[in-house]
C-alpha positions in Angstrom: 0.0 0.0 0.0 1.9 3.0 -1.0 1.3 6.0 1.2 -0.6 9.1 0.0 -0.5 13.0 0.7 -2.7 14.6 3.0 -4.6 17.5 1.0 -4.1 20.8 2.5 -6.1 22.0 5.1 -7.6 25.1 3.2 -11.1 26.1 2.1 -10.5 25.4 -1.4 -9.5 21.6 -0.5 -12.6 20.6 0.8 -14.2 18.7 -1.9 -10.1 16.8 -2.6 -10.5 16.2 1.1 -14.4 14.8 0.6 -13.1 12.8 -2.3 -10.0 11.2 -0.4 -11.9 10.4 2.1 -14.8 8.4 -0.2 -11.4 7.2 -1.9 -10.2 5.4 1.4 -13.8 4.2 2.1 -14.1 2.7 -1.5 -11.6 0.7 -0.7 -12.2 -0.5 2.7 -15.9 -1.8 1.2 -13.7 -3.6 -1.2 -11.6 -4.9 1.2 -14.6 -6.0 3.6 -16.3 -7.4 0.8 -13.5 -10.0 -0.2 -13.4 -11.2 4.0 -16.9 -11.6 4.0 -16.8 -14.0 0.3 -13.5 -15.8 2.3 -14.9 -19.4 3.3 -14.9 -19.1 7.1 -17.0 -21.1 9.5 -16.8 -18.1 11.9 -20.3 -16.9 12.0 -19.5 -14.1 14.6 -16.5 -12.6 12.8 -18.3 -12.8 9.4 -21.5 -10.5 11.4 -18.3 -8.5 12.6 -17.2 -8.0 9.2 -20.4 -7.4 7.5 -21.4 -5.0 10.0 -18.2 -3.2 9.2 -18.9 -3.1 5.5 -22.1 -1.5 5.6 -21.1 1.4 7.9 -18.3 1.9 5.6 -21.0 1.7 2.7 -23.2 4.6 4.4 -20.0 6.3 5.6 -18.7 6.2 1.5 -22.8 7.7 0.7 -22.0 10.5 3.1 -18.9 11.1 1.7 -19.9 11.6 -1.4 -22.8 13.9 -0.4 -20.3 15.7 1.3 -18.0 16.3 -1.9 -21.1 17.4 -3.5 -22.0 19.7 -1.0 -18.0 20.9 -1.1 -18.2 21.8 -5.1 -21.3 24.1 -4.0 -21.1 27.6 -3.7 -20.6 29.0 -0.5 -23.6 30.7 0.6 -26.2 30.7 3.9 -27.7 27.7 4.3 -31.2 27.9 4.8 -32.8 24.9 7.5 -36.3 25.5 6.0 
C-alpha cells in the first residue's frame, strides 16, 4: 500500500478532502467485501465484518454527499 498526501487544510480543498476520504472508504468496502466472500465457519467474525462493510457503505454515501456539498457555492444555508 503505498502512502498518499494529505490535501491541504484550506477552504479550497474541501471537496479533494471529501473525495479522499470516499477514496479510502471505497476501498475499505472492497476490502470488507473479499473477507466476507472468504470461506470461514466463523459466523460471529463474518456478522463482525459485514457489519463493518455496511457502515463503511453509508459512511462512503455521506462522503460523497459531502463532496457534493463541497463543489457548491458558499452561501447561507437555509434549514427550511
Amino acid at each position: 500500500m503505498t502512502a498518499r498526501r494529505l490535501p491541504d487544510q484550506t477552504d479550497g480543498s474541501r471537496r479533494e478532502i471529501a473525495a479522499s476520504i470516499s477514496e479510502d472508504l471505497r476501498a475499505l468496502v472492497l476490502v470488507l467485501t473479499r473477507l466476507f466472500e472468504c470461506e470461514t465457519d466463523d459466523g460471529e467474525a463474518l456478522a463482525h465484518i459485514l457489519n463493518a462493510k455496511f457502515a463503511a457503505e453509508r459512511g462512503l454515501i455521506l462522503s460523497e454527499r459531502l463532496s457534493e456539498i463541497a463543489d457548491a457555492p458558499t452561501a447561507a444555508v437555509r434549514t427550511h
